[in-house]
MIVOGU-161666 format. One record per residue (C-alpha): residue number from 0; x, y, z. Coordinates in Angstrom, 2 decimals. Example, Ala and Ser with C-alpha at 12.3 -4.5 7.8 and 13.67 -1.06 7.14 Angstrom:
! MIVOGU-161666
     i        c1        c2        c3
     0     12.30     -4.50      7.80
     1     13.67     -1.06      7.14
//
This chain:
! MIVOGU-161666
     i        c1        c2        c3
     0     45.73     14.50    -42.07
     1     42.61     13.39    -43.11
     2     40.65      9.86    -43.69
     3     41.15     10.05    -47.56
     4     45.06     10.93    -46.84
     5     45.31      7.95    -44.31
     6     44.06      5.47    -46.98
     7     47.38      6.44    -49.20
     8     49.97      3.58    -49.23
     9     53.03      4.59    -47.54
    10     54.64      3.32    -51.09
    11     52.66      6.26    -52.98
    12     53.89      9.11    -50.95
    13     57.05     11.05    -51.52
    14     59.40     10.72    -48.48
    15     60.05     14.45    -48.94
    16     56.49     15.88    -48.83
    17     54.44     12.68    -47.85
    18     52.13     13.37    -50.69
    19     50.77     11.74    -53.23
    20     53.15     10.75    -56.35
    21     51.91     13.12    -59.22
    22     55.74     12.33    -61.14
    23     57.78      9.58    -59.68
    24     61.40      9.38    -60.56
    25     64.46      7.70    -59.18
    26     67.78      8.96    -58.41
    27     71.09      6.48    -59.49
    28     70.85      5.49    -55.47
    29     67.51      3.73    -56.08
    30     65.16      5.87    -54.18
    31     62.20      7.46    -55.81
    32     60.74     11.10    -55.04
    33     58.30     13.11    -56.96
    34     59.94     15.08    -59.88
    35     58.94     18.60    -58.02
    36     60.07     17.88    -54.73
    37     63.52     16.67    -55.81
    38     63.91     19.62    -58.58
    39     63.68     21.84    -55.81
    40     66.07     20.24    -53.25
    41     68.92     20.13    -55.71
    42     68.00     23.35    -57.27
    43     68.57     24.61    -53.18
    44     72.15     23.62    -53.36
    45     71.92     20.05    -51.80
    46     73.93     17.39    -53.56
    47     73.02     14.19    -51.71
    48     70.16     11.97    -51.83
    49     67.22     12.58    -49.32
    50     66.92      9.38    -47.67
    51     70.18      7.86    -48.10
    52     72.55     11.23    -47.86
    53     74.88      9.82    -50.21
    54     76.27     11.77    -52.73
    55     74.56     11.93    -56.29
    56     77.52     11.96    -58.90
    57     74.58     11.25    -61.52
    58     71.88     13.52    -61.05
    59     69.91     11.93    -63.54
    60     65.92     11.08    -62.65
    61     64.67      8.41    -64.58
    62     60.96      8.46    -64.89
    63     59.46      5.55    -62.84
    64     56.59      4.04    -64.70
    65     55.80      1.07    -62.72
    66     55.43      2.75    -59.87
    67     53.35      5.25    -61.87
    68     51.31      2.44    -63.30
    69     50.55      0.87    -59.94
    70     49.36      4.42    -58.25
    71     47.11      4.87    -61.61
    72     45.62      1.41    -60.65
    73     45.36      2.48    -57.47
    74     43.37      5.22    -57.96
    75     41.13      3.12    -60.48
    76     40.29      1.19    -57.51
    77     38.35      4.54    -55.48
    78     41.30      5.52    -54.21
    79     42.05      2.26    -52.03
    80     43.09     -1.61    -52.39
    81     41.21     -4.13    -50.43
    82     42.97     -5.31    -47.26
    83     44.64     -7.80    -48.69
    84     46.11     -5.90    -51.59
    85     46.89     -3.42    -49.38
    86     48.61     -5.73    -47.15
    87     51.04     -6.95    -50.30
    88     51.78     -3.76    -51.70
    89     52.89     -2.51    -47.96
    90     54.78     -5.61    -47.24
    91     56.88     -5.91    -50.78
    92     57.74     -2.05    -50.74
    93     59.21     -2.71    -46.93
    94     61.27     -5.72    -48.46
    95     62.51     -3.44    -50.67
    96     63.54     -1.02    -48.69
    97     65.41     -3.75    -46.56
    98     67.15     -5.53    -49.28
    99     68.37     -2.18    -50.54
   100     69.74     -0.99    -46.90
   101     72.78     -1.94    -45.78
   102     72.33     -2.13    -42.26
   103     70.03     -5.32    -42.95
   104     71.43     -8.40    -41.76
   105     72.62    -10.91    -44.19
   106     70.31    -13.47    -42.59
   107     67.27    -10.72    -43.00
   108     67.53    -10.39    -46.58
   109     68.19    -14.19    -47.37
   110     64.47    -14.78    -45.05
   111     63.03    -11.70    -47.35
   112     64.24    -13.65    -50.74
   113     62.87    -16.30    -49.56
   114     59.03    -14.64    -48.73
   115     60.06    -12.90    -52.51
   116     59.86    -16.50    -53.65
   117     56.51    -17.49    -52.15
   118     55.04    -14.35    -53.23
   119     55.92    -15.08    -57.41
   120     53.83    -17.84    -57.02
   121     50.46    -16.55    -56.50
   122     49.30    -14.30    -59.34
   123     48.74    -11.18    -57.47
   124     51.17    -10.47    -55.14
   125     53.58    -11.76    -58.39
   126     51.48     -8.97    -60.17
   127     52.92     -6.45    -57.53
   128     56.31     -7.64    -57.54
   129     56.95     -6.96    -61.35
   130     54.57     -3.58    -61.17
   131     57.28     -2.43    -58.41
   132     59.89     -3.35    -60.88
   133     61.53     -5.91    -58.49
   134     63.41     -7.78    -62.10
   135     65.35     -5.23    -62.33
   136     65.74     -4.39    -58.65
   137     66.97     -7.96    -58.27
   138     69.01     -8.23    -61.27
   139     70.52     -4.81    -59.96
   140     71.19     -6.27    -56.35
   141     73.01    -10.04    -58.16
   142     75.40     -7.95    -60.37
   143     76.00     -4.60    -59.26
   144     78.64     -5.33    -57.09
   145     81.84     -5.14    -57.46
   146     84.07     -8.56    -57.42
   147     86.03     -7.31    -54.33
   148     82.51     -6.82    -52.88
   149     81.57    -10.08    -53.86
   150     84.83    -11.47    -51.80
   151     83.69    -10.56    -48.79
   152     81.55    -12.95    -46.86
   153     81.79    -14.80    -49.61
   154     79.71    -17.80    -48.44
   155     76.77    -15.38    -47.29
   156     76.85    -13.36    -50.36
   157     76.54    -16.87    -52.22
   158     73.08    -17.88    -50.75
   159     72.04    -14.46    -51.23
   160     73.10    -14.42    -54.58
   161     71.20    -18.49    -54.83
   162     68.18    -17.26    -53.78
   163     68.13    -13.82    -55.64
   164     69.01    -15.53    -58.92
   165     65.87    -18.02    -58.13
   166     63.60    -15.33    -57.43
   167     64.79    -13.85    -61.26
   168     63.92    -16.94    -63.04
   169     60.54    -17.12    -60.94
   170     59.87    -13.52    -62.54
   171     61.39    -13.91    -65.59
   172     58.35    -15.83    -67.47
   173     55.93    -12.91    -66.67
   174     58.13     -9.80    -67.16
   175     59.27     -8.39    -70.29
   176     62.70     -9.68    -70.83
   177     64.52     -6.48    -71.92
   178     65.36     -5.90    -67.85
   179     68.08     -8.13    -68.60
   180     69.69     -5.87    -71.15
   181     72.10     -4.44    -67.98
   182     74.23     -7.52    -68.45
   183     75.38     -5.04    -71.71
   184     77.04     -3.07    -69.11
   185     80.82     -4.41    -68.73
   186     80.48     -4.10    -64.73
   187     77.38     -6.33    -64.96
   188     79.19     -8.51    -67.59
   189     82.30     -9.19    -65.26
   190     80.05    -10.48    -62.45
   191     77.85    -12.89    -64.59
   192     81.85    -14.15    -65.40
   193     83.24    -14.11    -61.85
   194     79.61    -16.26    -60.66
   195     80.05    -18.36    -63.40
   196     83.99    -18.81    -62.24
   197     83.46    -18.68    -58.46
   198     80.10    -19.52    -57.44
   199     78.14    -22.42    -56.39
   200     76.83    -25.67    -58.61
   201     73.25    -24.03    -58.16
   202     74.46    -20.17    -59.21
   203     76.43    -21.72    -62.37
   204     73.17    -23.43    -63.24
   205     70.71    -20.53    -62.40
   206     72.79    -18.41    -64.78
   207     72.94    -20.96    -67.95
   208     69.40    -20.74    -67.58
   209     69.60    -17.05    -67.79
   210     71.55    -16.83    -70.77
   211     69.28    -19.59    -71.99
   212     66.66    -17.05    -71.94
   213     68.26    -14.29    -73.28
   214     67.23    -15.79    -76.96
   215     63.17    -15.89    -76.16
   216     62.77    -12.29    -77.18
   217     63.57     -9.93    -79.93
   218     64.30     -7.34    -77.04
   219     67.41     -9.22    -75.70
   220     68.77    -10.35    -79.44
   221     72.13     -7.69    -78.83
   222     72.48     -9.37    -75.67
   223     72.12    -12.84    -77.02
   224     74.64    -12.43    -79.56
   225     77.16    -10.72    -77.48
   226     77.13    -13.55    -74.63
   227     77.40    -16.14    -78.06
   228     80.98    -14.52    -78.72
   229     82.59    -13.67    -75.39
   230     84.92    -15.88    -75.14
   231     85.62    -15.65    -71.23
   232     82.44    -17.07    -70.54
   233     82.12    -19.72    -72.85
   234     85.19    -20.81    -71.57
   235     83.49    -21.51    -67.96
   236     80.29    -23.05    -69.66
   237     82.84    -25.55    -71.54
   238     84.49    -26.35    -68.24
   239     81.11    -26.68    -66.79
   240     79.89    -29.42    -69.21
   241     83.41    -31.35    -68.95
   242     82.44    -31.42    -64.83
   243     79.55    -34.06    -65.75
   244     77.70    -32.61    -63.18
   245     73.45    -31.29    -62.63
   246     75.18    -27.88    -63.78
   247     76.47    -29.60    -67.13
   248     72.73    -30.31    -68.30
   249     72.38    -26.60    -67.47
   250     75.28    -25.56    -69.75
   251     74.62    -27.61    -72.47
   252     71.17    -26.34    -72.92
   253     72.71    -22.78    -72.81
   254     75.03    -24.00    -75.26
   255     71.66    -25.40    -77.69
   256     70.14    -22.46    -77.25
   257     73.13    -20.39    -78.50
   258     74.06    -22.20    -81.47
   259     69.97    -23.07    -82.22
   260     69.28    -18.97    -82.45
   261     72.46    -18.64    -84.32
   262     74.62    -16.88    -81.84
   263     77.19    -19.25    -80.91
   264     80.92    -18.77    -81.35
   265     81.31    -22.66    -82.87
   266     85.43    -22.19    -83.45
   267     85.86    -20.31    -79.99
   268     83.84    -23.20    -78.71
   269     85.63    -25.72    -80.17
   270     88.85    -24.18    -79.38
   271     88.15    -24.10    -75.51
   272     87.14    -27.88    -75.68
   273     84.12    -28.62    -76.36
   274     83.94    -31.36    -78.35
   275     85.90    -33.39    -75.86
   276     83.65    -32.29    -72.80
   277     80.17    -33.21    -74.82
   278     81.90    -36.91    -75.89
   279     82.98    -36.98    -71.94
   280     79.49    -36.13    -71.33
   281     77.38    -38.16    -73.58
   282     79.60    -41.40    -72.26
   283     79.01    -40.82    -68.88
   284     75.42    -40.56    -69.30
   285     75.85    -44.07    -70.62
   286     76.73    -45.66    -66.60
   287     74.12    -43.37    -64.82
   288     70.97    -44.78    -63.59
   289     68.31    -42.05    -64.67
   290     68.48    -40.23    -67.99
   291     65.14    -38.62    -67.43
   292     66.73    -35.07    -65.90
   293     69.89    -35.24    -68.51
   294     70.48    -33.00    -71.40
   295     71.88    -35.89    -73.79
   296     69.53    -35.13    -76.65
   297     70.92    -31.40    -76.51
   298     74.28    -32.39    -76.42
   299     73.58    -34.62    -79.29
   300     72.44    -32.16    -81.28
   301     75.23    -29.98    -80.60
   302     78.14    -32.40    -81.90
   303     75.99    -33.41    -84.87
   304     75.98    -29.37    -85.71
   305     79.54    -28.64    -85.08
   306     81.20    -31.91    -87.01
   307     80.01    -29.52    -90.01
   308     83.86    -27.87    -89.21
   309     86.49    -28.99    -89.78
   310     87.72    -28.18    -86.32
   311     85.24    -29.98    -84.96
   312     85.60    -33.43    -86.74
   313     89.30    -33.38    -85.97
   314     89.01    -32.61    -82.25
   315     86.43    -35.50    -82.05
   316     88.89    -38.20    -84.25
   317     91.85    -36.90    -81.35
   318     89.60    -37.90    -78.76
   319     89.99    -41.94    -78.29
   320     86.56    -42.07    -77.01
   321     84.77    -40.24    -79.66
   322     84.11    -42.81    -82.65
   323     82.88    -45.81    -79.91
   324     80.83    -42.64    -78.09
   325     78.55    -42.51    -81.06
   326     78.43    -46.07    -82.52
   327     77.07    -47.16    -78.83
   328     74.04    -44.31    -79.79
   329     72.77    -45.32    -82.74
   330     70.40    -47.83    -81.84
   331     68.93    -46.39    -78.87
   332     65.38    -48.00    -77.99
   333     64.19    -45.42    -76.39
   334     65.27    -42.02    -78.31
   335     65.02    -42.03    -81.76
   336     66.24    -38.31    -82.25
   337     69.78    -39.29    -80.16
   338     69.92    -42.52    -83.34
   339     69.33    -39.59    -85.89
   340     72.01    -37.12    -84.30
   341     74.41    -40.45    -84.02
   342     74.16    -41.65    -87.27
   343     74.30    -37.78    -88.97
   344     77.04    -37.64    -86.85
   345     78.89    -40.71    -88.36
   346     77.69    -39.77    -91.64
   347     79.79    -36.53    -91.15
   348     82.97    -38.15    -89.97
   349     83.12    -41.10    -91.58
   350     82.97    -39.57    -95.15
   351     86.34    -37.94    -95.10
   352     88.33    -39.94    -92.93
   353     89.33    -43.92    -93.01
   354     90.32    -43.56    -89.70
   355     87.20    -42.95    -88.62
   356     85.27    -45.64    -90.73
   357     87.84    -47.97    -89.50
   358     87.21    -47.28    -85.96
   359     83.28    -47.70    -86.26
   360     83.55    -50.82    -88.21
   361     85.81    -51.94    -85.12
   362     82.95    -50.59    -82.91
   363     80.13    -52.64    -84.49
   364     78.04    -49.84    -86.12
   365     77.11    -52.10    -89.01
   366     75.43    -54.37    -86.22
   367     73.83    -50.97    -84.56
   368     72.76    -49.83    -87.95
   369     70.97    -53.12    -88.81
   370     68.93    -53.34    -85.51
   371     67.97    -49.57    -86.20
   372     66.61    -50.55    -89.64
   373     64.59    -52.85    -87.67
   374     63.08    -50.64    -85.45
   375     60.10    -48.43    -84.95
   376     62.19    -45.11    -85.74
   377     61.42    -42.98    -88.08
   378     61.88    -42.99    -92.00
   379     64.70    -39.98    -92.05
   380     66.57    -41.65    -89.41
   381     65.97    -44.98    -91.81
   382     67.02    -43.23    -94.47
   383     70.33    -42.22    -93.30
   384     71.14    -45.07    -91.58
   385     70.94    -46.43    -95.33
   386     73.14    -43.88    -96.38
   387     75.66    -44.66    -93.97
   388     75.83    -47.86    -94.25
   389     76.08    -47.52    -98.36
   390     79.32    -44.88    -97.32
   391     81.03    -47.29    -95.29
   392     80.73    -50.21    -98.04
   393     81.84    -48.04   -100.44
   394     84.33    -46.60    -98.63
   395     85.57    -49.88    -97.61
   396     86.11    -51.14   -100.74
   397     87.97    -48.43   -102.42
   398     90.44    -48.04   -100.05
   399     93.56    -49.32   -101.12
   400     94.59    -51.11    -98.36
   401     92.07    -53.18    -98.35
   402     91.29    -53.84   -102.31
   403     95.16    -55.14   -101.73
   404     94.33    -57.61    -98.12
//
């Protein structure tokens, strides 16, 4: 072996020949040859995979362009990296390798996540990671196994599932997002609803921000819209926001970013409680000493959109907390946009039902609209405030129970 063969990353060589990748493609067990090399080991009769032995049911070879990519770089370069480049691309293809093997200890991989973490944070080696395709590697490692998998060791496979989901959402800004169309597949599907059902507060909240993300890019609108209907897993965001919890901010953005991009189930929403867990959530927020991390504003925004049903407005008048929820946020000093939601909100309610008016009247919204006409918010939320009080008078006054008092 010569000098010029000695500079090849062990990464760029085919584990059957050791040369040079001229055609990269990967088998369904993950491991990558070059397209001539495994043509003619399957064309000799063998129906296992190289490296791993195990037994290819899918033959398929699906080209592998980021590895392509990188060896085209490469070879842009003279023919070699610089130490330190060098150094990266050696050390993140033997993570790899690790994380995929399953004679690596638990505690192994979690210390390799971990160095996976520190490495998405400085441009280059972050460069390598998503050239190597780790996204979907990772994505591939969180939900390709099976529930009963998932079972076992179950408090090992949840810090390993912690820290891969981290290292995701570390990627995720600087990778194209259609990676996470494999949560189309059902068997990816039912683990993104068994985390969300089983796993820990940080997994629940790692995944709302997934889903969250899912409505950034054209490339993932199917997926969008098909996590926006299925009802199993709205189900365990809605219990997640009545849990008034770090991982309720998480879900109610998840939630906003649903309904904002149009792909929210409202009535399957509303039917699996919703309404009651944002009320329980906006009045908690109300005895807690910070606001600055909370995700009130979003779940403002939500009620205000979903009184628009019917549904809605009637889960919120059953709900004995609901009216005083929103009369307490209509003057609020310090948000003007929670006022606005608040008094749309009442606007909304209030027009079709006594009960309601009744109950904010009780509340002292007439005082709380008054002070808000005083203050520095803005002319629309002025405006309606206006409106709402003019609703209530009028309201008020035709009723016949009280033209009669």
């Amino acid at each position: 072996m010569n000098e010029a063969e000695m500079t090849v990353p062990y990464l760029f060589r085919c584990p059957i020949t050791l040369d040079l990748f001229k055609d990269p493609v990967t088998l369904s067990t993950g491991q990558t040859y070059d397209r001539s090399s495994i043509e003619k080991w399957l064309a000799a009769g063998n129906l296992t995979c190289p490296v791993t032995m195990q037994k290819l049911h899918d033959p398929t070879m699906v080209p592998n362009h980021t590895l392509r990519h990188l060896i085209d770089h490469w070879l842009q370069m003279g023919h070699q990296f610089d130490h330190e480049d060098l150094a990266i691309v050696d050390s993140v293809a033997a993570i790899k390798h690790s994380l995929e093997s399953h004679d690596t200890a638990f505690e192994t991989k979690l210390n390799m996540l971990e160095t996976i973490r520190v490495l998405s944070q400085e441009s280059s080696s972050r460069s390598c990671l998503i050239h190597l395709g780790f996204l979907p590697f990772l994505l591939e490692l969180v939900f390709g196994r099976t529930q009963k998998e998932a079972m076992i060791s179950s408090e090992e496979y949840a810090k390993f599932v912690e820290q891969a989901l981290f290292c995701v959402l570390k990627l995720l800004p600087f990778c194209e997002l259609e990676s996470l169309n494999i949560l189309l597949q059902e068997s990816k599907l039912e683990s993104v609803l068994f985390l969300l059902k089983h796993g820990s507060s940080l997994v629940k909240m790692n995944l709302c921000q997934l889903i969250e993300t899912t409505s950034a890019s054209s490339e993932t609108n199917q997926l969008c819209s098909m996590l926006g209907k299925k009802r199993e897993l709205l189900h365990e965001i809605v219990q997640l926001v009545h849990q008034n919890c770090e991982a309720s901010d998480a879900g109610i953005k998840a939630l906003w970013t649903l309904l904002s991009s149009s792909k929210l189930n409202q009535e399957t929403c509303i039917t699996e409680g919703v309404v009651d867990g944002l009320i329980s959530y906006i009045s908690s927020s109300e005895r807690r000493q910070s606001n600055k991390s909370l995700a009130v504003p979003f779940a403002m925004d939500i009620l205000e959109k979903l009184l628009a049903l019917d549904s809605a407005r009637e889960a919120l008048l059953r709900n004995p907390n609901g009216i005083t929820t929103l009369v307490k946020k209509v003057f609020r000093v310090s948000n003007h946009e929670e006022s606005e939601n608040a008094v749309g909100s009442l606007m909304t309610v209030c027009y079709g039902s006594f009960q309601a008016r009744e109950e904010a009247i009780a509340d002292g919204v007439l005082t709380q609209l008054l002070l808000l006409l005083q203050s520095q918010c803005s002319g629309r939320t002025k405006t309606k405030a206006r409106m709402l009080l003019k609703l209530l008078r009028s309201k008020w006054i035709q009723d016949p129970s009280h033209m009669s008092n």
